[in-house]
TINU-366528 format. One line per field, with one value per residue (C-alpha): residue in one letter; x, y, z. Coordinates in pm, 1 decimal, always signed. Layout:
r	c(A;...)
xx	c(X;...)
yy	c(Y;...)
zz	c(Z;...)
***
This chain:
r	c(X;X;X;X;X;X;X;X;X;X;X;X;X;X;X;X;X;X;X;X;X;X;X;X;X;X;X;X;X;X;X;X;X;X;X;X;X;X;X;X;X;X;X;X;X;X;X;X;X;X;X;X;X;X;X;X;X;X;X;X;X;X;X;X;X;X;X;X;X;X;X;X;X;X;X;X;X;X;X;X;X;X;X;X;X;X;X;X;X;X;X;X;X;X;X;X;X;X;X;X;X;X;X;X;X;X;X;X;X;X;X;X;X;X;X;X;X;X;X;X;X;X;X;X;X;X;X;X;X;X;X;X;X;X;X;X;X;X;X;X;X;X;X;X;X;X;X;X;X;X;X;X;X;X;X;X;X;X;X;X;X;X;X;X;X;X;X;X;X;X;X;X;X;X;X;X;X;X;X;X;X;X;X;X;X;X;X;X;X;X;X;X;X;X;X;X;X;X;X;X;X;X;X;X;X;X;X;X;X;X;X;X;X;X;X;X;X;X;X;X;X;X;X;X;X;X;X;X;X;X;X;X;X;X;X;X;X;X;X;X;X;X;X;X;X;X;X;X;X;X;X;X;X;X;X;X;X;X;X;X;X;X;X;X;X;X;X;X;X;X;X;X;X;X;X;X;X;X;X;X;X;X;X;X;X;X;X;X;X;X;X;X;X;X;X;X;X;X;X;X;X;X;X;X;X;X;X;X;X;X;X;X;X;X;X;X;X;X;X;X;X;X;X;X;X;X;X;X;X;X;X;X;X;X;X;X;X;X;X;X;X;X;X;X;X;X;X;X;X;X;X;X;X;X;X;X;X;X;X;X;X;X;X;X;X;X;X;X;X;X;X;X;X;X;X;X;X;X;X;X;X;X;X;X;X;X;X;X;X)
xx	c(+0.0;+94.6;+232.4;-135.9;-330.6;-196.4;-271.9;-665.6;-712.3;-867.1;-845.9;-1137.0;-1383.0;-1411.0;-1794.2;-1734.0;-1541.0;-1739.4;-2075.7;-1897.3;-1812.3;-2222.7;-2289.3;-2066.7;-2162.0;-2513.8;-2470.4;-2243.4;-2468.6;-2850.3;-2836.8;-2701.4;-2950.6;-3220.7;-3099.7;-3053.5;-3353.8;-3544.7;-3277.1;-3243.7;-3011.5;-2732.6;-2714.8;-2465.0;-2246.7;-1936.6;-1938.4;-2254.2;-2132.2;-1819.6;-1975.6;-2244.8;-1997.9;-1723.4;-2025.1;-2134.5;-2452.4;-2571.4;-2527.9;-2717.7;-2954.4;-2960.9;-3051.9;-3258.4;-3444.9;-3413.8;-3607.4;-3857.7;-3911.6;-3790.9;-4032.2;-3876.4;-3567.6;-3781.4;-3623.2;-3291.6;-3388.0;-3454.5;-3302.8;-3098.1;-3470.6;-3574.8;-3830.5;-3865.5;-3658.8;-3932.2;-3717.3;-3394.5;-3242.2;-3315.4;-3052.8;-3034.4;-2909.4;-2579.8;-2578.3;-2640.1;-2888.8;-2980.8;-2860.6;-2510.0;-2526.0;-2600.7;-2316.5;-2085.1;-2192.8;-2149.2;-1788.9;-1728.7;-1894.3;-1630.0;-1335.9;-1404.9;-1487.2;-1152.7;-952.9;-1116.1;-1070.4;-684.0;-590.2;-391.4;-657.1;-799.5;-1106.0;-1168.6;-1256.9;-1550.1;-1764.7;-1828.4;-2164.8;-2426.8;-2586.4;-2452.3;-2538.2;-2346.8;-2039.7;-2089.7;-2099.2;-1766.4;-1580.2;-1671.2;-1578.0;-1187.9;-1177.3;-1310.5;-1023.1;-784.8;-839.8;-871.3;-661.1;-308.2;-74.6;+27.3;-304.2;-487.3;-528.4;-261.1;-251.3;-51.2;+15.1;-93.1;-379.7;-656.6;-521.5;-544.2;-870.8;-1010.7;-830.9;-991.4;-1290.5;-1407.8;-1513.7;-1742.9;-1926.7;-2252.3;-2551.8;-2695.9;-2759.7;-2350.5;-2284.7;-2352.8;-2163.7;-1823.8;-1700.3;-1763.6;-1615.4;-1290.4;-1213.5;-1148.6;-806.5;-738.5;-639.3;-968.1;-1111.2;-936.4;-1019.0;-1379.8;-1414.2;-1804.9;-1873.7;-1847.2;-2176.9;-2331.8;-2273.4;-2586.1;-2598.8;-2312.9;-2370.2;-2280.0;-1935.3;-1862.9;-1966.1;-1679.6;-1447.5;-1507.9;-1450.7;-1090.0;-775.1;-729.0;-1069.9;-1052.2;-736.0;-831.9;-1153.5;-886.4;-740.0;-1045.5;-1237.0;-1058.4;-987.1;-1318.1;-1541.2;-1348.6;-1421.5;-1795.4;-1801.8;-1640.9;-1852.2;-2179.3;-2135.5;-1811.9;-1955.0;-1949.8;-1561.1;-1601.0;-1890.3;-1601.6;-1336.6;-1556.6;-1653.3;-1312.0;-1250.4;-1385.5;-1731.9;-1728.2;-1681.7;-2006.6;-2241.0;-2089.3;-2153.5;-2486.6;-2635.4;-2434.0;-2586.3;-2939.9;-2870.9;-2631.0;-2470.6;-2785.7;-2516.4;-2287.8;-2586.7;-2643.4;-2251.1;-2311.6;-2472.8;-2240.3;-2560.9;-2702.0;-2430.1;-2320.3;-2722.3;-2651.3;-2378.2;-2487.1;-2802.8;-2769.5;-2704.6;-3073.0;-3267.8;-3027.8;-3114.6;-3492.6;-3469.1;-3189.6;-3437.2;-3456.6;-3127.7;-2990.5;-3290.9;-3413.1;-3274.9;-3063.8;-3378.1;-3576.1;-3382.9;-3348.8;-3716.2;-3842.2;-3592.3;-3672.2;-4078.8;-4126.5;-4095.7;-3866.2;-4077.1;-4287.0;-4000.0;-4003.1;-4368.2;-4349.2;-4123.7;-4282.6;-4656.9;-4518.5;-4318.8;-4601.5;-4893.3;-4715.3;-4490.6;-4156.3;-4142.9;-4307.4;-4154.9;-3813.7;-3932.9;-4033.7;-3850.6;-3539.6;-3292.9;-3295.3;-3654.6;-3962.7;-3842.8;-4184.1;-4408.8;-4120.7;-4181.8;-4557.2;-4559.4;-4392.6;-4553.5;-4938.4;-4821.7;-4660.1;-4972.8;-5199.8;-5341.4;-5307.5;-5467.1;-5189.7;-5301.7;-5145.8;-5011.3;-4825.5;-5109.5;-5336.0;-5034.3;-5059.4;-5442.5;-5437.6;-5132.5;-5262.8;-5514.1;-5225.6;-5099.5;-5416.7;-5511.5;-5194.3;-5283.6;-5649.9;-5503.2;-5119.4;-5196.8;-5432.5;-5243.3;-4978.2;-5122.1;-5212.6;-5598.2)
yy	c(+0.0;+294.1;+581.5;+786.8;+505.6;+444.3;+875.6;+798.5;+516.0;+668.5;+598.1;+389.2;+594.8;+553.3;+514.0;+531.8;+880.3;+1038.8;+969.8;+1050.5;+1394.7;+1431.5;+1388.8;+1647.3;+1856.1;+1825.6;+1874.0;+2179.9;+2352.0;+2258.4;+2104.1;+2401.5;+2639.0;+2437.8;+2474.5;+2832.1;+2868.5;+2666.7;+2841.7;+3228.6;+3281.4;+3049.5;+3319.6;+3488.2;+3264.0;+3325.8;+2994.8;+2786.9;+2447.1;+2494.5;+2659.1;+2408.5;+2054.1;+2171.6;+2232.0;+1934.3;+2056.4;+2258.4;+1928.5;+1695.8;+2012.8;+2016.8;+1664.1;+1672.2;+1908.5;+1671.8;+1443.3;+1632.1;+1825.6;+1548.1;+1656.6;+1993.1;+1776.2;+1543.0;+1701.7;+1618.4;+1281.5;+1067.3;+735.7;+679.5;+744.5;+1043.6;+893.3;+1011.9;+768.8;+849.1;+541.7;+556.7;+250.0;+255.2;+415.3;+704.9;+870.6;+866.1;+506.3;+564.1;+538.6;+825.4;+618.7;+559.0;+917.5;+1061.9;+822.3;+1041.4;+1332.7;+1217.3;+1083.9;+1465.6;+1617.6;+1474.9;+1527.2;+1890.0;+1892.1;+1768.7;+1947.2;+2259.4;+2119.0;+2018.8;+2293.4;+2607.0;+2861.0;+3002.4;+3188.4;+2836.1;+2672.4;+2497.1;+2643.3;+2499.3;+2364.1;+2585.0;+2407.5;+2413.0;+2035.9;+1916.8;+2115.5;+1939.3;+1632.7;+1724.5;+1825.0;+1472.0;+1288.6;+1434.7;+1425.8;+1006.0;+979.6;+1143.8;+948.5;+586.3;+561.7;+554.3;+891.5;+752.6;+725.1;+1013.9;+1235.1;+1555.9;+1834.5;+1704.6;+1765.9;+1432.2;+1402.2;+1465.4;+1232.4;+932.3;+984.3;+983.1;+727.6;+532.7;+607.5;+689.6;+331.1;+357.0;+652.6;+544.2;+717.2;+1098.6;+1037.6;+982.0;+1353.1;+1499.8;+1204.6;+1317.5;+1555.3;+1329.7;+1042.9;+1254.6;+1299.1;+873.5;+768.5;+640.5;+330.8;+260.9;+368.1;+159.5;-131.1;-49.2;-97.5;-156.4;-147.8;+199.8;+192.1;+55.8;+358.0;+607.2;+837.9;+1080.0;+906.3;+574.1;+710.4;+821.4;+539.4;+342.6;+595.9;+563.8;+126.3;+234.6;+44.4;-197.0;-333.1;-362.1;-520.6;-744.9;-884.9;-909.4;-1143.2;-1329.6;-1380.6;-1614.8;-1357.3;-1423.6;-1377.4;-1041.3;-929.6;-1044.5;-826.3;-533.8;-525.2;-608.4;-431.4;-291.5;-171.2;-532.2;-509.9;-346.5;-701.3;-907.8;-769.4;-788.9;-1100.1;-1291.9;-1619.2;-1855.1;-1658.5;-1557.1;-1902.0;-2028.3;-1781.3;-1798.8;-2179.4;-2130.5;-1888.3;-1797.2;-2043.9;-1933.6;-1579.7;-1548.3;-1178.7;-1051.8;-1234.6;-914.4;-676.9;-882.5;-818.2;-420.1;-417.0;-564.0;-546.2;-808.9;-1017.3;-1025.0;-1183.9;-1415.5;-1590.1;-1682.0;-1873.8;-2231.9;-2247.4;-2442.4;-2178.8;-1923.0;-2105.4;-2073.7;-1691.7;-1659.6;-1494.6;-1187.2;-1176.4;-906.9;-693.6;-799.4;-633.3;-763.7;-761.1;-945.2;-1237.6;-1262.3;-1268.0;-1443.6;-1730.9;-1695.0;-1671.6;-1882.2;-2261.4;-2374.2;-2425.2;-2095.7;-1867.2;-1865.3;-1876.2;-1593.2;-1350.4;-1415.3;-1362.3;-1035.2;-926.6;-1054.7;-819.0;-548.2;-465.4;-419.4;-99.3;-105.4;-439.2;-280.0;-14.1;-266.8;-509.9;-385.5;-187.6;+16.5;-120.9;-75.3;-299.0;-316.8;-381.4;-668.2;-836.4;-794.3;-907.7;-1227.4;-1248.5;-1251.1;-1564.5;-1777.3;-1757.6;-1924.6;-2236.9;-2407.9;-2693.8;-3026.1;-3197.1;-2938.5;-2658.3;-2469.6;-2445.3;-2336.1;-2061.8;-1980.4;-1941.4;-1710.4;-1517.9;-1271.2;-1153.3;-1009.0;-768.9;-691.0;-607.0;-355.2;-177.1;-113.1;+50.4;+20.2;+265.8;+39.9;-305.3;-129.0;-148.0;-498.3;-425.0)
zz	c(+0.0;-129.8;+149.9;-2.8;+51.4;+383.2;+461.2;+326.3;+544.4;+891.4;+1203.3;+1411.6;+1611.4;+1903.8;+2008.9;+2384.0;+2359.7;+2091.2;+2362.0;+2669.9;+2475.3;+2408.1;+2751.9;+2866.4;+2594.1;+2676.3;+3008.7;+3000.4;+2757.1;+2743.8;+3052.2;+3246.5;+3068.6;+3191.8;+3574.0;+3534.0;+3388.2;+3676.0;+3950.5;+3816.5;+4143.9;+3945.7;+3678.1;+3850.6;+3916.6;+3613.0;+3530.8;+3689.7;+3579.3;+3763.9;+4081.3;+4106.7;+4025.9;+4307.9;+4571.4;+4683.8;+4881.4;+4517.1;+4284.9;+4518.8;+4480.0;+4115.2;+4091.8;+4352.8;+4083.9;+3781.0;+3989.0;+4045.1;+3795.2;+3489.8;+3225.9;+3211.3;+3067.9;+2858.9;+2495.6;+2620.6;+2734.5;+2366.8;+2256.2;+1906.0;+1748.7;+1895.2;+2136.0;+2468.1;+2776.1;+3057.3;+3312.0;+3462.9;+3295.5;+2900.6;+2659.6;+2560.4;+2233.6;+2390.8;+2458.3;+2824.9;+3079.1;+3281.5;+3551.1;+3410.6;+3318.0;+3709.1;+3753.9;+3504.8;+3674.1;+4084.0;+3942.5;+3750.6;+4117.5;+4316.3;+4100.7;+4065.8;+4432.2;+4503.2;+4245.3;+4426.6;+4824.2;+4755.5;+4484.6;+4525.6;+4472.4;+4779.0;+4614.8;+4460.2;+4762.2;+4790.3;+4995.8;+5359.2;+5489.7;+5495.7;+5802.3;+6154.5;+6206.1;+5872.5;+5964.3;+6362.5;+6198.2;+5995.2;+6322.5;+6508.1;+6168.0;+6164.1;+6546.8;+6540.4;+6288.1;+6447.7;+6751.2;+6627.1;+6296.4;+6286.4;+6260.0;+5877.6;+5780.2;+5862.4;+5581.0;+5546.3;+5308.5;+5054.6;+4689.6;+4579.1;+4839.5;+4623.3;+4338.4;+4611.9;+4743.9;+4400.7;+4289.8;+4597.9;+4552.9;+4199.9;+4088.8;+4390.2;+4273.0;+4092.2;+4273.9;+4349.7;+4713.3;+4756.1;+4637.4;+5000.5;+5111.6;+4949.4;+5197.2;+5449.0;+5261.3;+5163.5;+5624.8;+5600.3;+5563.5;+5182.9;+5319.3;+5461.8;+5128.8;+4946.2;+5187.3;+5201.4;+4811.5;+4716.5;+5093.1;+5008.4;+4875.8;+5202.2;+5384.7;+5323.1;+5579.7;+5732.9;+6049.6;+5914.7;+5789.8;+6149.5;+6282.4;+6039.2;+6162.3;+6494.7;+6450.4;+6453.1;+6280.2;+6580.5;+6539.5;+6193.4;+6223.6;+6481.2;+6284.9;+5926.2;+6178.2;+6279.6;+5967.1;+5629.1;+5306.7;+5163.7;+5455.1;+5513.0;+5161.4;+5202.2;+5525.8;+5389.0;+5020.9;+5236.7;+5611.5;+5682.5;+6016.2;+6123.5;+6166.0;+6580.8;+6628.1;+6485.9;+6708.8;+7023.9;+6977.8;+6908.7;+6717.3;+6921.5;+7028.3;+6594.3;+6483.8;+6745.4;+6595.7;+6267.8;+6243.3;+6459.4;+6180.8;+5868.7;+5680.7;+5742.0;+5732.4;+5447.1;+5382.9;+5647.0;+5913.8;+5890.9;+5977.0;+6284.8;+6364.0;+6396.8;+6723.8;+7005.3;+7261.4;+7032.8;+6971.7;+7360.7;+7410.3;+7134.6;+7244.5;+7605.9;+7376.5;+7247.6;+6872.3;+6821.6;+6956.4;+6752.4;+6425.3;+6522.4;+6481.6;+6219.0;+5985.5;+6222.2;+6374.3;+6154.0;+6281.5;+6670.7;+7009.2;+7263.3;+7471.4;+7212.6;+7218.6;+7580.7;+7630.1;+7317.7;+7460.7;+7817.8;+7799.0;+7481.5;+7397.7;+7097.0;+6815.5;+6930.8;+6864.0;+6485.5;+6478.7;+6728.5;+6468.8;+6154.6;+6278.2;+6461.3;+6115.0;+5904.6;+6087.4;+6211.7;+5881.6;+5862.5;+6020.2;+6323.9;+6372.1;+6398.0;+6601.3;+6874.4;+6846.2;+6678.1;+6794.8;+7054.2;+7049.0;+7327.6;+7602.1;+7794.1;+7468.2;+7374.9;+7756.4;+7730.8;+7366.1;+7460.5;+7813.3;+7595.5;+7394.3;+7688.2;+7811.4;+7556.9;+7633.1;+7311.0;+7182.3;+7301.8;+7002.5;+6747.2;+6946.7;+6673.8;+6436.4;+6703.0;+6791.2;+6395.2;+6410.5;+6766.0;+6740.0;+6479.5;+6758.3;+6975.0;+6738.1;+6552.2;+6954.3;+6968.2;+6613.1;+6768.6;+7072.9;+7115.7;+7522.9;+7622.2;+7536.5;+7673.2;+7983.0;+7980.8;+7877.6)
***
């Protein structure tokens, strides 16, 4: 082939590129004119794209207002035919979902965020929590860190600080409710981060995060000791807050429950590990009547257990759970008996069924038949069967 021949031939497109430029196109341009056009305050900002991606607390507001107000978007919103992609999951022109394309976007949040946080630019700073309780909740963050992680890993102004927690993190960044989450996530050691991996995704709430920092290296040390390589893995993608029940409990108490339950409860077993009230009930039980209520484990109080196994017979205590789960709904059967539940309904709860005389002849159906009757009772008038009425 000739040298002009080989100067004709082009080179392959690249699909993936050429869509991910759309996006940001349309985002940048259309997208922004919609916001401003819905926010009027954002006009003067000098560049509103810029000002709204390195604030955390005004992205999780802007697509806070794409959810609500979607149809205002609709044009922009078509698949390779021009029809109109009214769910979160279908692609779009771009080849995208508008899932996968809030993903782009939380990814593009936190990278400006941090380009702004660990830059060199004072006046681009982002701006600091406009509420008194988020910036609280900041302060307690660095100072559980500080406290509980070790002097190396605790994060330092550094030139390549930013680059690290990114890197950490950005493969973890696929939903809109994590953008408030970032400046939280960006006070945990990059270490951790990097440990945490999916399990990332399990922490929803501020609160959560602290509570992760406040489980402390030792602790998660001390449970990467207890557990084999893939049961750590399963506890870090599923319930990395389970690291503190895995410490406390130590390998011989971990192994009895673990061999007691796991194989009811599944991935459910490392919710159950969070609360160390619960776990220090559990293991003073025999494993039979912990199998009977492995389906509830990762939900029911310390006190729950100790009086569903001290007032009720064996085969009553799954019978017990279910009925109560079943009639009550899910939540208002964590709210008494989760955690930190409503000790005196639990007691009375439990007290009610002991004291059915059931039919000898099949006493567990007959429990099946009555049962409903106690909590249909409390849903009439929770004060008065309070009270014992």
């Amino acid at each position: 082939m000739s040298k002009t021949a080989k100067a004709a031939v082009k080179a392959p497109v690249d699909a993936d590129a050429a869509n991910r430029r759309e996006i940001i196109r349309t985002i940048k341009g259309p997208g922004v004119e919609r916001i401003v056009q819905l926010i009027p305050a954002f006009a003067s900002f000098g560049d509103p794209y810029g000002s709204v991606m390195k604030s955390p607390d005004l992205l999780w507001g802007c697509l806070q207002l794409f959810r609500k107000e979607r149809e205002k978007f609709q044009d922009l919103l078509v698949d390779a035919a021009g029809n109109p992609v009214t769910d979160d999951t279908s692609p779009l022109r771009c080849g995208r979902s508008v899932d996968q394309v809030i993903g782009m976007v939380v990814r593009s949040g936190c990278k400006a965020y941090v380009e702004a946080r660990w830059g060199d630019d004072p006046a681009a700073k982002p701006p600091q929590p406009a509420k008194a309780e988020s910036k609280g909740l900041l302060d307690k963050l660095r100072a559980l860190v500080k406290g509980n992680w070790t002097e190396a890993e605790i994060p330092k102004p550094a030139p390549n600080a930013g680059e690290k927690f990114y890197a950490a993190i950005k493969d973890h960044l696929e939903y809109d409710w994590q953008v408030p989450l970032i400046p939280y996530f960006a006070e945990l050691p990059v270490k951790l981060l990097i440990e945490l991996g999916r399990g990332c995704t399990t922490l929803r709430n501020p609160e959560a995060i602290a509570q992760l920092a406040d489980i402390g290296r030792h602790n998660m040390d001390q449970a990467r000791k207890i557990l084999a390589d893939d049961m750590m893995r399963e506890m870090l993608d599923t319930q990395p807050l389970a690291a503190k029940g895995v410490s406390f409990l130590g390998k011989e108490r971990y192994d009895f429950l673990h061999g007691a339950v796991y194989e009811q409860m599944g991935e459910k077993f490392w919710n159950m590990c969070v609360d160390c009230d619960r776990l220090e009930a559990m293991e003073v039980q025999n494993a039979k009547d912990l199998a009977q209520m492995a389906e509830f484990l990762h939900i029911i109080s310390a006190e729950t257990i100790n009086q569903v196994v001290r007032l009720l017979q064996y085969a009553q205590m799954p019978v017990f759970l279910s009925v109560a789960y079943e009639k009550l709904g899910e939540e208002m059967f964590t709210e008494i008996f989760g955690v930190p539940g409503k000790k005196k309904l639990i007691k009375v709860f439990c007290e009610k069924t002991a004291a059915y005389k059931l039919d000898p002849n099949e006493p567990i159906e007959d429990l099946k038949r009555r049962l409903p009757d106690i909590f249909a009772a409390y849903m009439r008038s929770p004060a008065d069967f309070e009270k014992g009425l």
